[in-house]
N, C-alpha and C positions, 0 to 999 in steps of 0.2 A: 567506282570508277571516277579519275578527275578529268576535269575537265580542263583546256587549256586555256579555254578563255576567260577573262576577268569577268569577277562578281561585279554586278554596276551595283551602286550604291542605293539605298531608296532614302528619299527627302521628305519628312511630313512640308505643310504649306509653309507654316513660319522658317524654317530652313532654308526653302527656295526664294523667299523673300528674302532672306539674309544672305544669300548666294549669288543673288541677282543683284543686291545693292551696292556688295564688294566687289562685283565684276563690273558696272558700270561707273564706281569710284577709280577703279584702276584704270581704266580707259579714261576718262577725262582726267587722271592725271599724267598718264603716256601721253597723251593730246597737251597740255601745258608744258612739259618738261620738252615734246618735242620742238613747239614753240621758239622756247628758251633758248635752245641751245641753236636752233635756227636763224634767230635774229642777233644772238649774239655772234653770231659766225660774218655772219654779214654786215654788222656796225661795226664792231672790231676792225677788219681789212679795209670797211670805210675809212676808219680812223686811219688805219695804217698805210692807207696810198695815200691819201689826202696831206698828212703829216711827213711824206717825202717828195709831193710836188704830182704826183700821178697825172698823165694825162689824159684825160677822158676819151680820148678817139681812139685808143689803144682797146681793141676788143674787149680782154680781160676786164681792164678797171670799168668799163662803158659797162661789162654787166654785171660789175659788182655797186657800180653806184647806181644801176637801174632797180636792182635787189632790192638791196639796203634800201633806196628812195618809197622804195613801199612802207616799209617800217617807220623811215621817219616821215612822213605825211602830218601826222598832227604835232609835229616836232620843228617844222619849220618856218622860221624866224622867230621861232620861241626868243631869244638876243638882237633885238636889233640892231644891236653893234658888232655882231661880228655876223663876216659875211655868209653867205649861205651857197654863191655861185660858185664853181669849181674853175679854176685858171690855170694852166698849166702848165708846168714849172714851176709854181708858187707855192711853197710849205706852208701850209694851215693847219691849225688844230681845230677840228669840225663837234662843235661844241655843242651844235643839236643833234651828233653822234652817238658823242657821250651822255647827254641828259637820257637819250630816248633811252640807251641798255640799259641806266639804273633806274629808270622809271621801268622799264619792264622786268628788269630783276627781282625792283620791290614789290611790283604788282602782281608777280608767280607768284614769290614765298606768298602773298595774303591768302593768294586763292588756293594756293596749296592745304595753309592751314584752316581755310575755312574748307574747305572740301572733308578734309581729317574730321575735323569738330562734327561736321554732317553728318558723317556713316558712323562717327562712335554715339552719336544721338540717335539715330536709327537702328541702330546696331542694340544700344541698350534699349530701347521703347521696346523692340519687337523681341527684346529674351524677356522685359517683365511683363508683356502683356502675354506671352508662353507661360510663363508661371505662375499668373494671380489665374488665366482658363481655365487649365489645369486642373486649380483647385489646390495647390500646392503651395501654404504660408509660405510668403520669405519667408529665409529665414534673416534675420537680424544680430543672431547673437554676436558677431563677428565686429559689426558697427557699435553693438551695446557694450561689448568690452573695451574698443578702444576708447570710446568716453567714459568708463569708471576707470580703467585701467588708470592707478594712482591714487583714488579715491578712499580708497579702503582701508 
């Protein structure tokens, strides 16, 4: 007789450690990427009222430059030649705008790829420490031939 509900899987420990590493790698990268795209949502339109004169008492832009003013915090008067105050009517190009998204832009991809680098180093630690417990030689031969491969 079947049954209709699903077989659940069973996990030795080393699997749940490697289950568990990939589920909180994905989550802190869900967590950056949402970041990302958050702060570039709200420097960008920075940029884009600021660059047609926006006036700040107008609801909207007042909370998009209240937003965005989170983001740039450690971003301002990064230039001290160009201004930082918001005047209305007056077309700016808000250059501690733009530093801040490509300083966060390039500061995702690092922690991105350091994040990657991390689980594929745990990821491999914990399948050869699976296999030397075991009792089970690597094997090698795969590595041994591509360094003779030629040789012979």
């Amino acid at each position: 007789m079947r049954f209709l509900t699903p077989k659940i899987p069973t996990f030795n420990p080393s699997q749940k450690d490697l289950l568990i590493v990939e589920s909180v790698g994905k989550q802190i990268l869900r967590g950056i990427l949402i970041f990302i795209v958050i702060s570039n949502v709200f420097l960008f339109l920075r940029i884009f009222l600021r660059l047609f004169g926006a006036d700040p008492e107008n609801p909207f832009a007042a909370f998009i430059f209240v937003i965005s003013g989170i983001f740039l915090l450690p971003f301002f008067g990064i230039f001290p030649t160009f201004r930082d105050e918001i005047i209305p009517g007056e077309m700016t190009f808000d250059v501690s705008a733009f530093v801040a998204g490509f300083c966060y832009n390039v500061l995702m991809v690092m922690a991105l790829i350091v994040i990657q680098i991390v689980k594929s180093m745990l990821r491999t630690r914990k399948q050869t420490k699976e296999t030397v417990e075991k009792g089970k030689p690597i094997n090698t031969t795969p590595i041994d031939q591509s360094f003779t491969h030629g040789r012979t």
